[in-house]
C-alpha positions in Angstrom: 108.2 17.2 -48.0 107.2 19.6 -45.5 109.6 22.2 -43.3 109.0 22.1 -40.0 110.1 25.3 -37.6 112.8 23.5 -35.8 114.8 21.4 -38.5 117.8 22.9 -40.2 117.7 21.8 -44.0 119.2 23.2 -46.7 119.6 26.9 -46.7 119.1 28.0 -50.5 120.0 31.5 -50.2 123.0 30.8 -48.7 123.9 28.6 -51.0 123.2 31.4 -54.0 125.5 33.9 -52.2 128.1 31.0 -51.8 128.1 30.5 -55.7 127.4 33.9 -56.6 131.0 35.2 -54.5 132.8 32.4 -56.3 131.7 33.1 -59.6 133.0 36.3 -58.9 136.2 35.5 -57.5 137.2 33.2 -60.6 136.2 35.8 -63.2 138.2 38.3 -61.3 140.9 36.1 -61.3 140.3 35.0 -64.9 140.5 39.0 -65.9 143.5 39.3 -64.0 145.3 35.9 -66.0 144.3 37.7 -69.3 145.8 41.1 -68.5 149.0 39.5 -67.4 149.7 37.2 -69.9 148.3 39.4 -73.0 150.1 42.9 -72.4 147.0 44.4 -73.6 147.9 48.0 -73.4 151.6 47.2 -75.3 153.6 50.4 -75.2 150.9 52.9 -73.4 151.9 51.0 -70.0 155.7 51.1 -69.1 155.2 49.6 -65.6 157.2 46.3 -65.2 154.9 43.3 -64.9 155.4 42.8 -61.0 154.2 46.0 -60.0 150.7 45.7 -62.4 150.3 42.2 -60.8 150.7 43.5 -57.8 148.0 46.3 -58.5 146.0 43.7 -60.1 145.9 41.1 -57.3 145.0 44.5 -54.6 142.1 44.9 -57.1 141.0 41.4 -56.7 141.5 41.4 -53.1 139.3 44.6 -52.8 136.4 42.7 -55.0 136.4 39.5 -53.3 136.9 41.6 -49.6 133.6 43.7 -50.2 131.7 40.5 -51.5 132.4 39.4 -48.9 131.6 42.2 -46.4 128.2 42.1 -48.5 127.3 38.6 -48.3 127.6 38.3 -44.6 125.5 41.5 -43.8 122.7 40.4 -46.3 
């Protein structure tokens, strides 16, 4: 199977970066799920739950954002 110049097959390294930024998405999101449903820190936090999912999810936002941002200029 040969490539020739013109054809557009398969692009492989786009398809890396495509998993790679979901992978990192659902862990994010996964570590996010776990924090909010395990109350992890117990008494050292005293913030009501809506405002640390509400940091939580601006966290994830920021992660997926800049994986984003460095996907499309690599």
């Amino acid at each position: 199977m040969s490539h020739q110049p013109g054809s557009r097959g398969f692009d492989l390294d786009a398809a890396f970066k495509t998993f790679g930024a979901v992978g990192i998405a659902i862990s994010a999101a996964l570590i996010v799920a776990v924090l909010a449903l395990t109350d992890p820190f117990g008494e050292y936090v005293t913030a009501s739950p809506a405002l640390l999912g509400t940091l939580l999810y601006g966290a994830l936002v920021v992660a997926v954002g800049y994986t984003t941002y460095a996907l499309r200029r690599g």
